[in-house]
ROFITI-612431 format. One line per 4 residues: number of its first residue (from 1); their letters; for each residue x, y, z of N, C-alpha, C. Coordinates in steps of 0.05 Angstrom, whole numbers, padded with zeros to 5 digits, m for minus. Atoms other than C-alpha are relative to their C-alpha. Layout:
N
NUM	a	X,Y,Z,X,Y,Z,X,Y,Z  ...
! end
This chain:
189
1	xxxx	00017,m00023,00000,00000,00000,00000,00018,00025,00000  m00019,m00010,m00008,00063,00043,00023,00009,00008,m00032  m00011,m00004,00025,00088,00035,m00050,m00016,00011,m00023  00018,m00001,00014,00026,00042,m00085,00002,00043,m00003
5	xxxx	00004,m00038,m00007,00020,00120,m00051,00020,00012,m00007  m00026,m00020,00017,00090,00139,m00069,00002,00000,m00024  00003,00000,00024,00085,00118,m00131,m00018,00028,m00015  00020,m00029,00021,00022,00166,m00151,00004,00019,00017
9	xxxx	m00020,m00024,m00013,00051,00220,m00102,00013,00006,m00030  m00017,m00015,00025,00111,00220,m00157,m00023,m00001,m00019  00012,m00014,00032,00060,00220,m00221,m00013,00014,00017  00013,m00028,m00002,00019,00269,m00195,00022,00032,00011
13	xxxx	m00025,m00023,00001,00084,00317,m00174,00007,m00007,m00032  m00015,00002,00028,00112,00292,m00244,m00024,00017,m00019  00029,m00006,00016,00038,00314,m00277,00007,00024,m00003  00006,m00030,m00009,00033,00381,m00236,00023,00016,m00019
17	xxxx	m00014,m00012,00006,00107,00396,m00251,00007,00003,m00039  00004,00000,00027,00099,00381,m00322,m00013,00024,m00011  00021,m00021,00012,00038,00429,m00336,00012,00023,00012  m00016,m00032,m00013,00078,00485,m00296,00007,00005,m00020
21	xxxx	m00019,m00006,00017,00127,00482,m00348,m00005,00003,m00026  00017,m00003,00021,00075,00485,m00407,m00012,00018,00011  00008,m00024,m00007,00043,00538,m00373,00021,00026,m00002  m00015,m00018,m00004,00105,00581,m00369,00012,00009,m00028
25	xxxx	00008,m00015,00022,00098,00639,m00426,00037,m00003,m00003  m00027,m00003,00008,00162,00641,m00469,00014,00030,m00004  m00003,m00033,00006,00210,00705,m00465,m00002,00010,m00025  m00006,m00014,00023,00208,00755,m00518,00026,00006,m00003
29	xxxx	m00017,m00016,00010,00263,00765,m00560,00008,00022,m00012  m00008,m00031,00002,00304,00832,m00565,00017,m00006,m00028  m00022,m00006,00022,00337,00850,m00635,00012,00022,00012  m00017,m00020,m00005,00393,00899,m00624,00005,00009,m00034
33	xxxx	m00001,m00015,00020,00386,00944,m00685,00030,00025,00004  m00023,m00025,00000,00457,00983,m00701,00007,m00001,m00037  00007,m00006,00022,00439,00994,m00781,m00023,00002,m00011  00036,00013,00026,00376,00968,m00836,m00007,m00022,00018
37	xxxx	00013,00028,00006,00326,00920,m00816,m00032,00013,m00019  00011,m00002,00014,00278,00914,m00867,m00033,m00015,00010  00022,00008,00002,00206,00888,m00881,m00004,m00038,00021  m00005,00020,m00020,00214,00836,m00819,m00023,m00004,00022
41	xxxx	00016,00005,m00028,00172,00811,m00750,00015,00001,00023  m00012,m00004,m00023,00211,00823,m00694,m00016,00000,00032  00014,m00004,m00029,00190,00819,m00618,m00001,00019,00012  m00024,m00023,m00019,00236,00875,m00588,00017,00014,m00017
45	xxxx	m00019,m00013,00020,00275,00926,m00623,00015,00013,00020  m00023,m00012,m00018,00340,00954,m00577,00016,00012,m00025  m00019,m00023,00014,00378,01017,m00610,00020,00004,00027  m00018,m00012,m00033,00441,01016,m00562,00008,00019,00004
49	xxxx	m00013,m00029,m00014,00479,01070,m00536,00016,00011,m00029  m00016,m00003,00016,00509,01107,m00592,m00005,00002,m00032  00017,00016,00028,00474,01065,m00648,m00013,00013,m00018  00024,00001,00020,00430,01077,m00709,m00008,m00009,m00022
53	xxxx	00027,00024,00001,00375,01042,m00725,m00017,00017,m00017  00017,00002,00013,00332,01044,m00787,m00022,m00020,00000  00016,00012,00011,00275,01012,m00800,m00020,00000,m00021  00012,m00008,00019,00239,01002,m00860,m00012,m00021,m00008
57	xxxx	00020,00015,00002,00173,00968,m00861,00001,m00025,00020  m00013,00022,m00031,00192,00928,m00788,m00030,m00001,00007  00031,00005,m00013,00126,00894,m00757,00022,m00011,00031  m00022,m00007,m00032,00159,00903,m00682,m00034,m00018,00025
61	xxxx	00017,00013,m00027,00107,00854,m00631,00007,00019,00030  m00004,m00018,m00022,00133,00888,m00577,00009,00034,00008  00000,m00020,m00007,00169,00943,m00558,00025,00021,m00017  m00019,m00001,00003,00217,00996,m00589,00009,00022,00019
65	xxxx	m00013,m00024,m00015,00275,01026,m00540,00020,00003,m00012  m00025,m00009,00018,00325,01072,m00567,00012,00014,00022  m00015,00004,m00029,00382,01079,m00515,00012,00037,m00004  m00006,m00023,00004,00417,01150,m00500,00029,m00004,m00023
69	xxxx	m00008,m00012,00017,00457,01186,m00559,00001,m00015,m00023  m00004,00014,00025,00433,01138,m00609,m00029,00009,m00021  00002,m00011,00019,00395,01147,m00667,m00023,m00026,m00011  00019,00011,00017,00317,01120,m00705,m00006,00013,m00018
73	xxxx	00008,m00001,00026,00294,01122,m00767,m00021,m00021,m00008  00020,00022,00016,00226,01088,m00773,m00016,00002,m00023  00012,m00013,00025,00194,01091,m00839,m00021,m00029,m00002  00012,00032,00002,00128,01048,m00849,m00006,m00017,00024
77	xxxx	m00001,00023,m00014,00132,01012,m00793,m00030,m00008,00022  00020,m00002,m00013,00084,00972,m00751,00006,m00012,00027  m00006,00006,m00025,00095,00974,m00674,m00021,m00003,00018  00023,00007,m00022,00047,00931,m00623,00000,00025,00024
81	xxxx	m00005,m00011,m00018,00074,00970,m00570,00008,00033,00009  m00006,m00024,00003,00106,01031,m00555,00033,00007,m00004  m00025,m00017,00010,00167,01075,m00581,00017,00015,00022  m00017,m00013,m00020,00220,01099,m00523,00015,00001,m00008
85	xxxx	m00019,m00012,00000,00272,01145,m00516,00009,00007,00019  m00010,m00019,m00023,00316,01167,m00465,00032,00010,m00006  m00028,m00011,00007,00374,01216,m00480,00008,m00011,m00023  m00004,m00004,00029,00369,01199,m00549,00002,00020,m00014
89	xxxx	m00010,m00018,00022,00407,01235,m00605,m00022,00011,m00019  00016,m00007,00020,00345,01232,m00655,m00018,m00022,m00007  00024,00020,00003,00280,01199,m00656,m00018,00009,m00024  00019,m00007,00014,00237,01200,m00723,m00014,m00028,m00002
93	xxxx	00020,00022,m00003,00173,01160,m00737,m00017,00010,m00020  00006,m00018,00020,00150,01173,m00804,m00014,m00012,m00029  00016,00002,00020,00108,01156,m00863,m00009,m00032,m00007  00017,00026,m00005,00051,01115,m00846,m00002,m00019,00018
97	xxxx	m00007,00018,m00012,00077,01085,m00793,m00029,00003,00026  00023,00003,m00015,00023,01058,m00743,00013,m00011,00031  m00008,00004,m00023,00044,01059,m00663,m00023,m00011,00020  00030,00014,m00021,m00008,01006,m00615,m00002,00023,00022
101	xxxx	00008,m00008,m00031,00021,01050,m00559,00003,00026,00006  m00007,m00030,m00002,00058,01117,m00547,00031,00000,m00009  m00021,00001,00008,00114,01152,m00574,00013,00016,00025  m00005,m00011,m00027,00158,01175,m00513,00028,00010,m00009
105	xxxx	m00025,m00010,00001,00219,01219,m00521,00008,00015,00012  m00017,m00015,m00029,00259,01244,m00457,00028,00012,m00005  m00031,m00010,m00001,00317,01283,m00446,00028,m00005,m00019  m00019,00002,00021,00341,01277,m00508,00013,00025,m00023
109	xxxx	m00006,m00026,00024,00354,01317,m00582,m00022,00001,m00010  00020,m00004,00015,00309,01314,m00639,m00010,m00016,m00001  00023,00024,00010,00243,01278,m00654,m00017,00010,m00015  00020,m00012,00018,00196,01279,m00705,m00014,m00022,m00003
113	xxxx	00027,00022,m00006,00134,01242,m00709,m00015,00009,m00025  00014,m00020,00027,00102,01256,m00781,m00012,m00022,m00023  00016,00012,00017,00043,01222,m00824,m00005,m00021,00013  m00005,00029,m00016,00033,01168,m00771,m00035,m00001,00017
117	xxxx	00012,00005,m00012,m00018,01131,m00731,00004,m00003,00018  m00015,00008,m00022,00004,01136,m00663,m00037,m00003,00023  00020,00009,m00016,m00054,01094,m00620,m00002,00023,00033  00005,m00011,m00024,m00041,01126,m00552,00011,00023,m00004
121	xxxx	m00009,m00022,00001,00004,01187,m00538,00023,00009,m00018  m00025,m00009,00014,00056,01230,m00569,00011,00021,00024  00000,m00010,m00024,00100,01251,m00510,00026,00011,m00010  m00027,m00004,m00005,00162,01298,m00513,00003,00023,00023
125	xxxx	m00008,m00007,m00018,00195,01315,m00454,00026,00002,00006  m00023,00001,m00007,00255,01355,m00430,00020,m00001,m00027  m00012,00001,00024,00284,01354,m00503,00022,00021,m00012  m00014,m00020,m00002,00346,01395,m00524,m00003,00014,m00033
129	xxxx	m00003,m00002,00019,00338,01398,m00599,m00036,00018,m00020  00018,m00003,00009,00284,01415,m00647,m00018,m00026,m00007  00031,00020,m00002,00208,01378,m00648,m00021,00006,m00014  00024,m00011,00017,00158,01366,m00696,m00020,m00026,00000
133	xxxx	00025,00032,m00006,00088,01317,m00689,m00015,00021,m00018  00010,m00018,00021,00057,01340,m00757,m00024,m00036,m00020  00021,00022,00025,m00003,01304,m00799,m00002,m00026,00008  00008,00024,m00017,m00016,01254,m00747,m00028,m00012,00008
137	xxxx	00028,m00008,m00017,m00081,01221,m00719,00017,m00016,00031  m00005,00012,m00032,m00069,01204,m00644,m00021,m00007,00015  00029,00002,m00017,m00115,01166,m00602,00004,00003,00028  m00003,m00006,m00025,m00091,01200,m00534,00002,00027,m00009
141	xxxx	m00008,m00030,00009,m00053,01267,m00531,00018,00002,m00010  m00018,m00010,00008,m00002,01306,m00550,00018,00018,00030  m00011,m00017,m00028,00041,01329,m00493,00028,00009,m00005  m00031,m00015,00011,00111,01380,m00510,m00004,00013,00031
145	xxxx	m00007,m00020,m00026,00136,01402,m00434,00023,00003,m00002  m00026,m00015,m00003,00197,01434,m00418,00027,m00006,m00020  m00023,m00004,00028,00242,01431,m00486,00006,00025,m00007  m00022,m00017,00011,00293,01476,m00512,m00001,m00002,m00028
149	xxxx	00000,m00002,00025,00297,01497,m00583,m00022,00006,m00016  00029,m00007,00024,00227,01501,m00618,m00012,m00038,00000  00014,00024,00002,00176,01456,m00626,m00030,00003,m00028  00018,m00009,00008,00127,01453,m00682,m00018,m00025,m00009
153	xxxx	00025,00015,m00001,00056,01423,m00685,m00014,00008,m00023  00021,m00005,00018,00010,01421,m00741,m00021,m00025,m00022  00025,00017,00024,m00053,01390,m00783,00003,m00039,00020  00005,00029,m00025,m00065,01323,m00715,m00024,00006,m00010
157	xxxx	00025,00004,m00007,m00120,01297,m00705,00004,m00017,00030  m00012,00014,m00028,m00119,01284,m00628,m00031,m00004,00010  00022,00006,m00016,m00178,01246,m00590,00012,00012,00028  00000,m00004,m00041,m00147,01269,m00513,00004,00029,m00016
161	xxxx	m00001,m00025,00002,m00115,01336,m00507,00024,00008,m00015  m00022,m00003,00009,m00061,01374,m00536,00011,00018,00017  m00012,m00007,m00032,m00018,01397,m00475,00030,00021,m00009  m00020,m00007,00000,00037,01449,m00482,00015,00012,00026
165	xxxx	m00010,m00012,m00017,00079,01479,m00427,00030,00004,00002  m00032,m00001,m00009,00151,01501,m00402,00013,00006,m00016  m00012,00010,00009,00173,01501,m00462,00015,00028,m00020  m00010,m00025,00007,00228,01557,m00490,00022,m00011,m00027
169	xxxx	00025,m00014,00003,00217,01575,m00543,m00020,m00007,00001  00031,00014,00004,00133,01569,m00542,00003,m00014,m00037  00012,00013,00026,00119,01521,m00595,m00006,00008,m00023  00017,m00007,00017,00088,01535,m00662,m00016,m00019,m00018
173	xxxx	00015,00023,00014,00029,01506,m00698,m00023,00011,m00010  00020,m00002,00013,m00036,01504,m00735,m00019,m00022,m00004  00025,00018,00015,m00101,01465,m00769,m00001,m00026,00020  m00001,00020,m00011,m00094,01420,m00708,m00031,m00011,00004
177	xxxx	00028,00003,m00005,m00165,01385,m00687,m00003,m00020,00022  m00009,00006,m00024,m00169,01369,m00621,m00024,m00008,00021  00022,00009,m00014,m00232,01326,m00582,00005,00016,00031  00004,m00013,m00030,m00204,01349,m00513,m00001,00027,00007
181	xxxx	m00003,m00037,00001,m00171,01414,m00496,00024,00010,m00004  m00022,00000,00001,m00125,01452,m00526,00018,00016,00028  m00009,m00019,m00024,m00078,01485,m00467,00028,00008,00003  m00028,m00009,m00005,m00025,01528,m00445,00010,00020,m00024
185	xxxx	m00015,m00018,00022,00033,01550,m00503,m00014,m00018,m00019  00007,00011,00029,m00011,01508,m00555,m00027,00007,00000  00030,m00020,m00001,m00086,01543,m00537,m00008,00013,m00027  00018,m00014,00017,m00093,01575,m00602,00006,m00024,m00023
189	x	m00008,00023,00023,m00061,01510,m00648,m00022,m00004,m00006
! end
């Protein structure tokens, strides 16, 4: 009897620990982009330090981060997720390209965001260079705080708000069309 119970003890630990291990989601893999990738599926797109990273016609599942003083170029592309920057040299995102999530660019240089579908936000923050989010539709906001150099906005279509502040010089823009509110240095866009 003794033998019988250890026995299905182990298969049912052997069972359990089986289906654990079929249950357990597989990681995503990261491409490290430091030139072209082309008309591809990728999980993860990493722009390292320094780097730059084209893309041209990339279907990106996950996420793209572009590391400080390096360098994108998305053209076309289609990203599940969202687009990061931190202390990046130069972020563009540009013709036709469709974003699931937000485009985020911190304490970096330049970004440009232009002819795109960006699902959630278009966020630049803290930026040293010149900024432009032009002929976009966005299905969040548009938010430009405290950047340096100029920033120019024109012809969105934004379901949230379009948010300016801090930002020297004030912005410039036009034909924007804006569900929430516009405010701040972008009130008359």
């Amino acid at each position: 009897m003794r033998k019988i119970g250890l026995a299905l003890a182990g298969t049912v630990l052997g069972v359990g620990m089986g289906a654990a291990m079929l249950a357990t989601p597989a990681l995503a893999e990261e491409r490290t982009c430091n030139g072209t990738i082309g008309a591809v599926t990728l999980d993860n797109v990493r722009v390292p330090q320094g780097g730059k990273c084209t893309l041209n016609g990339t279907r990106v599942k996950g996420t793209v981060k572009v590391e400080r003083n390096a360098t994108l170029l998305a053209r076309g592309v289609r990203v599940v997720g969202n687009v990061q920057a931190e202390g990046a040299s130069s972020v563009s995102v540009v013709a036709s390209s469709v974003i699931g999530g937000s485009v985020q660019v911190k304490q970096g240089g330049a970004a440009t965001v232009e002819s795109s579908h960006i699902k959630a936000d278009i966020q630049y923050d803290a930026n040293g260079r010149h900024l432009k989010a032009n002929d976009n539709r966005v299905g969040g906001s548009i938010q430009v705080v405290g950047n340096r150099n100029g920033a120019e906005i024109r012809r969105n279509r934004v379901d949230g708000n379009l948010q300016c502040k801090e930002n020297r010089p004030a912005p410039t823009g036009s034909a924007n069309v804006v569900d929430g509110n516009k405010e701040d240095q972008c009130r008359g866009f």
